[in-house]
N, CA and C of each residue as an Amber inpcrd file, in Angstrom:
protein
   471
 -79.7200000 160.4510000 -49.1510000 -80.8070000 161.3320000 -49.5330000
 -82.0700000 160.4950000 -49.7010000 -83.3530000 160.9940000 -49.1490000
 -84.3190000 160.0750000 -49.4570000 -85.0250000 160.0200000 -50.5690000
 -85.5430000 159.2880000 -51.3500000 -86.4820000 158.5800000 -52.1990000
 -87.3560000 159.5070000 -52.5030000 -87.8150000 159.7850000 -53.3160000
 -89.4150000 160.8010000 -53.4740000 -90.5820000 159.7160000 -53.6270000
 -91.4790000 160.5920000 -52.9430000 -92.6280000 160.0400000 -52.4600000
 -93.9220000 160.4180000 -53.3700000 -94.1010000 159.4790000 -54.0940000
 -95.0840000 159.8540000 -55.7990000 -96.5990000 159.7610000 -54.9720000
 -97.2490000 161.0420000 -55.1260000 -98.5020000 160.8780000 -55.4890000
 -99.4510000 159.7740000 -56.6430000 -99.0470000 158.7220000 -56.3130000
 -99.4660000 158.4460000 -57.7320000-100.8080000 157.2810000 -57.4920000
-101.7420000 157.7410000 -56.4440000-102.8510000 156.8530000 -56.4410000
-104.2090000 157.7860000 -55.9780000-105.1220000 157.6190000 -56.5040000
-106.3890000 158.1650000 -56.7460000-107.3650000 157.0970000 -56.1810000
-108.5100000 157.9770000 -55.5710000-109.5330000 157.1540000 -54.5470000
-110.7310000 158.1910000 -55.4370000-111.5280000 157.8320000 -56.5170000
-112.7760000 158.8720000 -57.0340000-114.2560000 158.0220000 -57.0190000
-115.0770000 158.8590000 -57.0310000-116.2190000 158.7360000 -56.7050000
-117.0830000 159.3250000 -57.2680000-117.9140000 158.8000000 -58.2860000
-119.0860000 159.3030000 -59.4320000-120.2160000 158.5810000 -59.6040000
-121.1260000 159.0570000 -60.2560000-121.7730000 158.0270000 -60.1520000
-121.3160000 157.9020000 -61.5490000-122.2240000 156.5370000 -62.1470000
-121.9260000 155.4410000 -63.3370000-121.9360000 156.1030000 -64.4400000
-123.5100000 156.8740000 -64.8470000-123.6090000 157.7960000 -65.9060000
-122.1440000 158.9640000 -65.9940000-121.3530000 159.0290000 -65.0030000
-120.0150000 160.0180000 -65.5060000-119.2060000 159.3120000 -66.4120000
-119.3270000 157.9120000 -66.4660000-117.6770000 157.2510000 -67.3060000
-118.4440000 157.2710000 -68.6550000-119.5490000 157.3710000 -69.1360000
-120.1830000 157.7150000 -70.3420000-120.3670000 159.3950000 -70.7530000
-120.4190000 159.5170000 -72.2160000-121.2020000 160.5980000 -72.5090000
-122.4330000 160.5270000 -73.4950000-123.6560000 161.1550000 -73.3910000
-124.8480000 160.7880000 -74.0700000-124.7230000 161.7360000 -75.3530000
-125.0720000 161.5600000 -76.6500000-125.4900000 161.9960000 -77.8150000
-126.7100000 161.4000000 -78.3670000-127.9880000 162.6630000 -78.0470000
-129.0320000 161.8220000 -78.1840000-129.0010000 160.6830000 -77.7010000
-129.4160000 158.9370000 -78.2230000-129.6240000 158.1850000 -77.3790000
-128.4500000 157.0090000 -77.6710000-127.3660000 157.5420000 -78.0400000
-126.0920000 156.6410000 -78.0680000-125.1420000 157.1600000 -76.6290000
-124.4510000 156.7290000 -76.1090000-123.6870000 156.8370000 -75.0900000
-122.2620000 156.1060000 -75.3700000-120.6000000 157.2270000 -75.0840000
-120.1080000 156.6350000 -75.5730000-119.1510000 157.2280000 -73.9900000
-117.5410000 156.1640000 -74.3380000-117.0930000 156.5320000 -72.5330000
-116.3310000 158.2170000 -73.0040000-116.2690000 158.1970000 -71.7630000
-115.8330000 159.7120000 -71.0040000-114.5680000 159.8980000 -72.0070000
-114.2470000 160.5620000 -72.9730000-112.8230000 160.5900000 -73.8090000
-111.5690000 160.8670000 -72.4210000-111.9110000 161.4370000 -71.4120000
-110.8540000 162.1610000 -70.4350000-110.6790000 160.6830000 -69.6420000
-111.5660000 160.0840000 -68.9900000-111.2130000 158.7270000 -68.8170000
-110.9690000 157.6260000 -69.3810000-111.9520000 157.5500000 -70.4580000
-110.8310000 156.7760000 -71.4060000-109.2780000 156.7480000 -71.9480000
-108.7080000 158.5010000 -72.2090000-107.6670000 158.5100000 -72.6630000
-107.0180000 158.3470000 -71.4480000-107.0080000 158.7970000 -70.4280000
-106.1410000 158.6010000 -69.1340000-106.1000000 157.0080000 -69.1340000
-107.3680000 155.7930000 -68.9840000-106.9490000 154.4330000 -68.9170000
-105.5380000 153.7640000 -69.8900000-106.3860000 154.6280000 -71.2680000
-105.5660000 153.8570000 -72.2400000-104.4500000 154.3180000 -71.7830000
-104.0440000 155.4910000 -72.1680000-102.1070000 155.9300000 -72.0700000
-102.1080000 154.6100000 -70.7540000-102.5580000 154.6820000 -69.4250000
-102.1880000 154.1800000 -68.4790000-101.8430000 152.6730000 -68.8380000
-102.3380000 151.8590000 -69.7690000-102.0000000 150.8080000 -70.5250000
-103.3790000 149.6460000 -69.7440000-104.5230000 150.4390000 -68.9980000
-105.5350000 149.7000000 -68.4830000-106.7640000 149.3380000 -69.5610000
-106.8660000 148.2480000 -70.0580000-107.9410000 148.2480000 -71.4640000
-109.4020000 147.9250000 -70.9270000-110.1720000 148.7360000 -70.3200000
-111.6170000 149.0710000 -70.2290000-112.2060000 149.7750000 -71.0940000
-113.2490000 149.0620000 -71.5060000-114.6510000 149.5140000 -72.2270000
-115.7130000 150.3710000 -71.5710000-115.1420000 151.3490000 -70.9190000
-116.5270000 151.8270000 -70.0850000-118.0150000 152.2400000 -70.3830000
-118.4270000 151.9090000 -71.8970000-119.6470000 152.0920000 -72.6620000
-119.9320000 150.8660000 -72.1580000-119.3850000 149.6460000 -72.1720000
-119.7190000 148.5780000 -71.5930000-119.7250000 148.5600000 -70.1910000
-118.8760000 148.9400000 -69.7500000-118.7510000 148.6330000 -67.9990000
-120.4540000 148.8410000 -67.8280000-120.5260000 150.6660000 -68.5180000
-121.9780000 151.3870000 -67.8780000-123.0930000 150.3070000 -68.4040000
-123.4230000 149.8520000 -69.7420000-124.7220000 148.8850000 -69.2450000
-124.6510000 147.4950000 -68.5120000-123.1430000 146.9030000 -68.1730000
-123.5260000 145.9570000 -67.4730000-123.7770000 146.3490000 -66.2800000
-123.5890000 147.6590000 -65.7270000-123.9910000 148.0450000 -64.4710000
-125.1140000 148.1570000 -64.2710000-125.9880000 148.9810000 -65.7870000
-127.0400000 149.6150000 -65.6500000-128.3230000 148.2370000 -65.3070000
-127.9360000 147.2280000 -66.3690000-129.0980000 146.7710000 -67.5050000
-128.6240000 145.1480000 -66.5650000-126.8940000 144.9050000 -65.9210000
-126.9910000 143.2910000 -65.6090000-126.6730000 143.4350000 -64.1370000
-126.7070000 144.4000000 -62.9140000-126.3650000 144.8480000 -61.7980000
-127.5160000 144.9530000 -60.5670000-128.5110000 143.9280000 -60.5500000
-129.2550000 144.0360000 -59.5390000-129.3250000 145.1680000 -58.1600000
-130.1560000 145.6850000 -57.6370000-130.0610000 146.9190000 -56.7840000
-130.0070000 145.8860000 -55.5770000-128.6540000 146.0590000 -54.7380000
-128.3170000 144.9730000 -53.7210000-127.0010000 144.4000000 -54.5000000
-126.6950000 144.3270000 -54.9330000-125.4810000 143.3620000 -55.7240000
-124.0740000 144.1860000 -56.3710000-123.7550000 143.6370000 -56.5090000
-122.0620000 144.5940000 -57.3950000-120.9170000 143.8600000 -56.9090000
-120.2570000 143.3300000 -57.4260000-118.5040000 143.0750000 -57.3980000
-117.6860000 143.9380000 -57.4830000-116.7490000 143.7830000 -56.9710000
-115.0660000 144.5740000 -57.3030000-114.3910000 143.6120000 -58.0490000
-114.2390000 144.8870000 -59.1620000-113.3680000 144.3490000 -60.6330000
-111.7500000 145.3050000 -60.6090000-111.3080000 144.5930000 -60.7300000
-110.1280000 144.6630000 -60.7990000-109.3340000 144.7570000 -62.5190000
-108.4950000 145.9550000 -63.1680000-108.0990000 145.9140000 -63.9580000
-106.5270000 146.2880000 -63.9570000-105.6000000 145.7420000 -64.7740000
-104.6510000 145.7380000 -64.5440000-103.9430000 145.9170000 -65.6160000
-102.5380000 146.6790000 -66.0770000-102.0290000 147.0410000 -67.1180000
-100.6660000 145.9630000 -67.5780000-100.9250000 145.7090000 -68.3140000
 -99.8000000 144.7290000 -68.7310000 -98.7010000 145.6500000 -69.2130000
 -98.4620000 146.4380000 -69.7210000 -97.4040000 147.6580000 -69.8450000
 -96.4200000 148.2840000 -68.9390000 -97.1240000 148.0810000 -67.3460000
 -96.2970000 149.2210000 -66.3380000 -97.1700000 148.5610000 -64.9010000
 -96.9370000 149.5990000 -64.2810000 -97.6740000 148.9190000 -62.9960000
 -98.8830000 149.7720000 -62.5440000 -99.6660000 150.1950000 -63.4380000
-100.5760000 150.8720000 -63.4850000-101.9290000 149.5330000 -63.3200000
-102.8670000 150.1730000 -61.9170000-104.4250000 149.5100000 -62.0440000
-105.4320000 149.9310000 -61.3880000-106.9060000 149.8030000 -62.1010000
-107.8880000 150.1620000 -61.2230000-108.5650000 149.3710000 -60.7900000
-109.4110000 149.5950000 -59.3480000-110.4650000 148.6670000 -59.0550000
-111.1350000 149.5320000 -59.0180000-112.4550000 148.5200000 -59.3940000
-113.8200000 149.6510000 -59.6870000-115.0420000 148.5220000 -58.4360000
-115.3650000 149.6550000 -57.1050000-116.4720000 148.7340000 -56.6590000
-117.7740000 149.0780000 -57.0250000-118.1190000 148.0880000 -57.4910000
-119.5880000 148.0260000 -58.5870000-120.7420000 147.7470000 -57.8860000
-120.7490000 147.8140000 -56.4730000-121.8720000 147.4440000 -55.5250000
-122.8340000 148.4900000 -55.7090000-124.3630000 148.1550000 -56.1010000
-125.7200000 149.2670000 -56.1110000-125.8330000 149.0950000 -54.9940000
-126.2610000 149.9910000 -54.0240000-126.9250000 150.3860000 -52.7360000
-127.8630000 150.5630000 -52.6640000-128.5750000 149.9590000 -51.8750000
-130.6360000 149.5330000 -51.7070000-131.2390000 151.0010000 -52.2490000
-130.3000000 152.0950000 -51.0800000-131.3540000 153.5980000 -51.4490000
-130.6330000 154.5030000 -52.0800000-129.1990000 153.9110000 -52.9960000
-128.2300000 154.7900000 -53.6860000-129.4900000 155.4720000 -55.0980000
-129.5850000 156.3420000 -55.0130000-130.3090000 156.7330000 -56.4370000
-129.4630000 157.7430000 -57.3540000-128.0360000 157.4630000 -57.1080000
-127.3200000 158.1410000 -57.8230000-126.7560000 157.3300000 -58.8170000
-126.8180000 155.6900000 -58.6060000-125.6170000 154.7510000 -59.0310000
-124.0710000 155.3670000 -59.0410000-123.8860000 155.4880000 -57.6310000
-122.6290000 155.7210000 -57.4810000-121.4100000 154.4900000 -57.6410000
-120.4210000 154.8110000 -57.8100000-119.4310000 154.0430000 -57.7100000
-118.1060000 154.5860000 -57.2630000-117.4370000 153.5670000 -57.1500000
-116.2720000 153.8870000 -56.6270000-114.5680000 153.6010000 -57.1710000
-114.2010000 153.9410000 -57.8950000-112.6090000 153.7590000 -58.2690000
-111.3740000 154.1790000 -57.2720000-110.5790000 153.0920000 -57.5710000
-109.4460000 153.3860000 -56.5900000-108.0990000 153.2070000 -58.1930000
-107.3920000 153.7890000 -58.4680000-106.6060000 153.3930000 -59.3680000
-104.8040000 153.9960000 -58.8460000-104.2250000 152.8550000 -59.1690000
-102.5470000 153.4970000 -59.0680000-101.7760000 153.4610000 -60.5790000
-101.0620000 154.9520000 -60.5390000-100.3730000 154.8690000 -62.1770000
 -99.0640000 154.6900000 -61.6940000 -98.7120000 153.8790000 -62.6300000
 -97.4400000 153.9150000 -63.0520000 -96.6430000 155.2790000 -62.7210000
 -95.9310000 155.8730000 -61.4860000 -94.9800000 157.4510000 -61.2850000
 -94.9170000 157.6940000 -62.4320000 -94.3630000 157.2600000 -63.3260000
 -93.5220000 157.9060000 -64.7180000 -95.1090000 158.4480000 -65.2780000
 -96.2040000 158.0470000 -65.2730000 -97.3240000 158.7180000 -65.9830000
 -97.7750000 159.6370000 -65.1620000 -97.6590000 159.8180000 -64.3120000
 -98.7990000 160.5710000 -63.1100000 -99.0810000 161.9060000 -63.9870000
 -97.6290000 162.3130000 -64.3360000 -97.3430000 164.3480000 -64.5690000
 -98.1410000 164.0370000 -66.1250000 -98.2160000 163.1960000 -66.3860000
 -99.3870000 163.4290000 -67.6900000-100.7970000 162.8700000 -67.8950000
-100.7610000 161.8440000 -66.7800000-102.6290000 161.4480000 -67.2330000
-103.5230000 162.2270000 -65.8860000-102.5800000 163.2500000 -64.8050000
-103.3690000 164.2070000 -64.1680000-104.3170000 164.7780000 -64.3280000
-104.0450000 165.9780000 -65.4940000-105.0840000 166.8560000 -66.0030000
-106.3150000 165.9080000 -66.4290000-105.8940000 164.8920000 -67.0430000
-107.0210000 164.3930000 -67.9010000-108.1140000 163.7360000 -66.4680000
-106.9250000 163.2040000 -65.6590000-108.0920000 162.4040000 -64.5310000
-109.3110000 164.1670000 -63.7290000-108.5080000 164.8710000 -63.7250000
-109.1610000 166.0580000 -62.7330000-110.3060000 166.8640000 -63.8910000
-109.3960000 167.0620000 -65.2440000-110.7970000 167.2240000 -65.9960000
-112.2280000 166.0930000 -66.2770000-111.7320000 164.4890000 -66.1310000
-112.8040000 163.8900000 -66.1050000-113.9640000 164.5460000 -64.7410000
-113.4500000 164.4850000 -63.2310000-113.8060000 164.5810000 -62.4010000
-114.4160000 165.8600000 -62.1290000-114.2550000 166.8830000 -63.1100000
-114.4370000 168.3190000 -62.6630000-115.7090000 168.2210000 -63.7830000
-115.5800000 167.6360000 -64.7450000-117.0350000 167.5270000 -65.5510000
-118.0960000 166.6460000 -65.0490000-117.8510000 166.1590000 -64.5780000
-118.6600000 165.3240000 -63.4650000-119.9230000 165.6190000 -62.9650000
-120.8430000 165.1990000 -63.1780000-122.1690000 165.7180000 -62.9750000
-122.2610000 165.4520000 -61.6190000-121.6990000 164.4460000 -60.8940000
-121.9460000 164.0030000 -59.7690000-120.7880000 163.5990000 -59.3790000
-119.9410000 164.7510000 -58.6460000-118.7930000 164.5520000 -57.4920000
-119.0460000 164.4740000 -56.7380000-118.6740000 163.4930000 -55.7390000
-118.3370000 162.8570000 -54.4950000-116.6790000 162.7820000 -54.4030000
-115.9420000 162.5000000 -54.5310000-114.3910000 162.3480000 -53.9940000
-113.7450000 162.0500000 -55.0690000-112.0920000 163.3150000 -55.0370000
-111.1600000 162.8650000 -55.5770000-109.8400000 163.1090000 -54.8640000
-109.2740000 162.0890000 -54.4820000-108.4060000 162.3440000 -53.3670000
-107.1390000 161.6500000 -53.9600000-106.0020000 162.2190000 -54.0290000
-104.7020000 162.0900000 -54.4480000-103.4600000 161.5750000 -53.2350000
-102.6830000 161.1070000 -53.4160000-102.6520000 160.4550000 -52.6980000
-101.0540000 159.5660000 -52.6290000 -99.8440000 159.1990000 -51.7360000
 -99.0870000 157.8880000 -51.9730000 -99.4730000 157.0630000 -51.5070000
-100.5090000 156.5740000 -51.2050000-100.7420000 155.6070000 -49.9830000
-102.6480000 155.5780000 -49.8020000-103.1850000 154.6970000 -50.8440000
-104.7670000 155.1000000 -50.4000000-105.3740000 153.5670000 -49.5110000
-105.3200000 153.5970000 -48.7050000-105.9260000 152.8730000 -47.8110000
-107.1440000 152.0470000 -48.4750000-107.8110000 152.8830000 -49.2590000
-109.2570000 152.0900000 -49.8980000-108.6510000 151.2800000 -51.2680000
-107.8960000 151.6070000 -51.7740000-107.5060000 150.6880000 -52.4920000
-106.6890000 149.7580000 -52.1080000-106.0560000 149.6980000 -50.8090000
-105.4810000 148.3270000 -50.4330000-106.6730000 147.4980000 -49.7130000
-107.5140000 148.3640000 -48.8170000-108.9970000 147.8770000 -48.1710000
-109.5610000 146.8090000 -49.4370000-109.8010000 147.3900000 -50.6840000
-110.4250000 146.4880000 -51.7010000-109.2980000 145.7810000 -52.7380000
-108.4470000 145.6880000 -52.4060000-107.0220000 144.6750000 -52.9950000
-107.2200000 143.4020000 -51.9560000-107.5150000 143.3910000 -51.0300000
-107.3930000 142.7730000 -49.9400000-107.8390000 141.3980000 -49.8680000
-107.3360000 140.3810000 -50.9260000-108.1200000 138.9420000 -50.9390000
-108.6920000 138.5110000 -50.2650000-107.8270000 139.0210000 -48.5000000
-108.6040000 137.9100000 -47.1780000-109.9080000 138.3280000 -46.8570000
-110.6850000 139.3730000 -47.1770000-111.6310000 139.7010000 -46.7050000
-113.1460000 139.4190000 -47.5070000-112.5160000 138.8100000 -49.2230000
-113.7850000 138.1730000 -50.0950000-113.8430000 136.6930000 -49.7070000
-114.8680000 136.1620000 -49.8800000-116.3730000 136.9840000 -50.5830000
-116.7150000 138.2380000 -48.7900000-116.9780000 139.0050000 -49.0850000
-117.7310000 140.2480000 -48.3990000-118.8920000 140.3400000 -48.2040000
-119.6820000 140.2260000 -46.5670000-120.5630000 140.5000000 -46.9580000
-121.0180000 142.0260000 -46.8680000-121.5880000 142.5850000 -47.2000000
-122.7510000 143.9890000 -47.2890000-123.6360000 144.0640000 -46.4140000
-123.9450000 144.8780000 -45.5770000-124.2870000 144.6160000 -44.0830000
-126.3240000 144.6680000 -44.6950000-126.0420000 146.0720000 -45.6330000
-127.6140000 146.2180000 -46.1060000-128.2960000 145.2650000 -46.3880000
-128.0360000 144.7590000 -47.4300000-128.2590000 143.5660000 -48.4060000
-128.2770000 141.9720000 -48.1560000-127.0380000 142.4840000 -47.4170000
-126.6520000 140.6670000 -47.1250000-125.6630000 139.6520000 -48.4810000
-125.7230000 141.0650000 -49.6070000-124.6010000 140.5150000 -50.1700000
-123.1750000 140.2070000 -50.1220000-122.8360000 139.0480000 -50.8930000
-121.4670000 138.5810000 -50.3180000-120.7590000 138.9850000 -51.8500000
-120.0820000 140.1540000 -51.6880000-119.4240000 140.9170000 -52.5980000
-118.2160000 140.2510000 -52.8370000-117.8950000 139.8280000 -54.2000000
-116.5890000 138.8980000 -54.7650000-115.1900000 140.0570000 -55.5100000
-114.4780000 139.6240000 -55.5070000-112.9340000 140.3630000 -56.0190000
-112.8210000 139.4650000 -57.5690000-113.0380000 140.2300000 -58.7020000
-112.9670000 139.5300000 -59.9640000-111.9680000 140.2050000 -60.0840000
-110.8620000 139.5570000 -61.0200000-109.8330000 140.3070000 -61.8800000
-109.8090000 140.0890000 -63.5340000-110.4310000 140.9540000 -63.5800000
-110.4090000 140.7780000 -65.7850000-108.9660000 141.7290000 -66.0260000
-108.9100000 140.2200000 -67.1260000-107.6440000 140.3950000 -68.1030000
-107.5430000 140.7690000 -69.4090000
């Protein structure tokens, strides 16, 4: 009998201001993405991610960061590259959960994405091509055809 075949990888696309929420002039992360990281056992600060994007992220520049769960085999990469004429600050996540979580940090990933001021892609998935495309050691440093930046693969622990 064969194996079941887990949906269990996500390719999304927002811009930066989604992994925050504003109160007056404090900004704190997305509770629906946050709680989906944490259960997932991935420890991001995304109040932080958003101003080092905002405030230390040159327009032309961005890395792929890599986060990884010491708990399970749950991880995301986040590509952090600004685009010369992006005026959305989009970004890009690719993340795989752990099967055993999928049937519960779902809702929370599709309600982050459905509140989303700015959807571009959420695509579900066994098998996402863009997250092995940006797993892909042999191809850093990268360059960026616009820019001429040579985009690096960090992994924070």
């Amino acid at each position: 009998m064969p194996s079941s075949i887990y949906a269990n990888e996500f390719d999304i696309c927002v811009s930066i201001s989604d992994l925050v929420s504003w109160v007056e002039d404090e900004h704190t992360p997305n509770t629906d993405l946050a709680a989906a990281l944490s259960l997932a056992g991935i420890d991001l600060d995304l109040a932080k991610l958003y101003d080092c994007y905002i405030e230390g992220t040159p327009i032309g520049t961005g890395d792929v960061h890599v986060y990884s769960s010491e708990l399970n085999k749950s991880l995301l990469v986040m590509d952090l590259y600004r685009g010369l004429t992006d005026q959305l600050d989009l970004v890009s996540a690719s993340l795989r959960l752990d099967t055993d979580l999928v049937e519960s940090l779902l809702p929370r990933l599709r309600r982050f994405f459905d509140a989303a001021d700015c959807q571009v892609l959420f695509r579900q998935s066994n098998h996402s091509q863009q997250l092995r495309s940006l797993l892909d050691q042999s191809r850093y440093p990268s360059p960026v055809d616009e820019s001429g930046y040579r985009q690096h693969l960090i992994f924070q622990f």
